[in-house]
N, C-alpha and C positions, 0 to 999 in steps of 0.2 A: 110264676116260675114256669117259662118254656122248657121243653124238652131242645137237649143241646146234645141228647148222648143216641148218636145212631144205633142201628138194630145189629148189625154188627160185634159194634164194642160192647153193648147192652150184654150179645152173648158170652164173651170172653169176660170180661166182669162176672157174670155169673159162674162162670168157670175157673176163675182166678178165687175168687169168692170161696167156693166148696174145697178147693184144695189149698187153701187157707185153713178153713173151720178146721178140715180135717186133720191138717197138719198138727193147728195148735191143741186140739181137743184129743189125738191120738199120738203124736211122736212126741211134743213140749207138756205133756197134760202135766201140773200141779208147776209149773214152773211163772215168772213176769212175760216171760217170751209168749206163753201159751195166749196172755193175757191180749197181749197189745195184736199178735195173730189173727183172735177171736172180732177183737174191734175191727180192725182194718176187714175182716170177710164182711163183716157187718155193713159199713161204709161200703164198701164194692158192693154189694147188695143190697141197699138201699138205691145207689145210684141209678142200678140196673133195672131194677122195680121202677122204678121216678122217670128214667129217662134224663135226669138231669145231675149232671157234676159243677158244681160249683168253683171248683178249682179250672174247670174248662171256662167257665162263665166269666172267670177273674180274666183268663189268657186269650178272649178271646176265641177260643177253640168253638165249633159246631160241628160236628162229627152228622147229624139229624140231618132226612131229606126234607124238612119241614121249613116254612118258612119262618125267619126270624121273629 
């Protein structure tokens, strides 16, 4: 598994991440919404941790100044 997720995007994933959590964990709390909010931060932060998205991986996409 290469890193495919630049430092950049890395940061906004982590950002999109936390006002995700927050979202579903404080506006949607006890709702399905809350649910699938809660995963998707999850997923965005995993990525952001890893460096790597796999949906970028399928597309082709490298965001990274690393080499392939």
């Amino acid at each position: 598994m290469s890193n495919n997720v630049g430092s950049l995007d890395r940061m906004v994933r982590f950002l999109l991440a936390a006002a995700l959590l927050y979202t579903g964990l404080n506006v949607y709390q006890g709702t399905p919404l809350a649910i699938g909010l809660d995963i998707g931060a999850g997923l965005l932060a995993f990525s952001a941790a890893f460096g790597f998205c796999g949906i970028y991986r399928l597309l082709g996409i490298n965001t990274s100044k690393s080499p392939k």
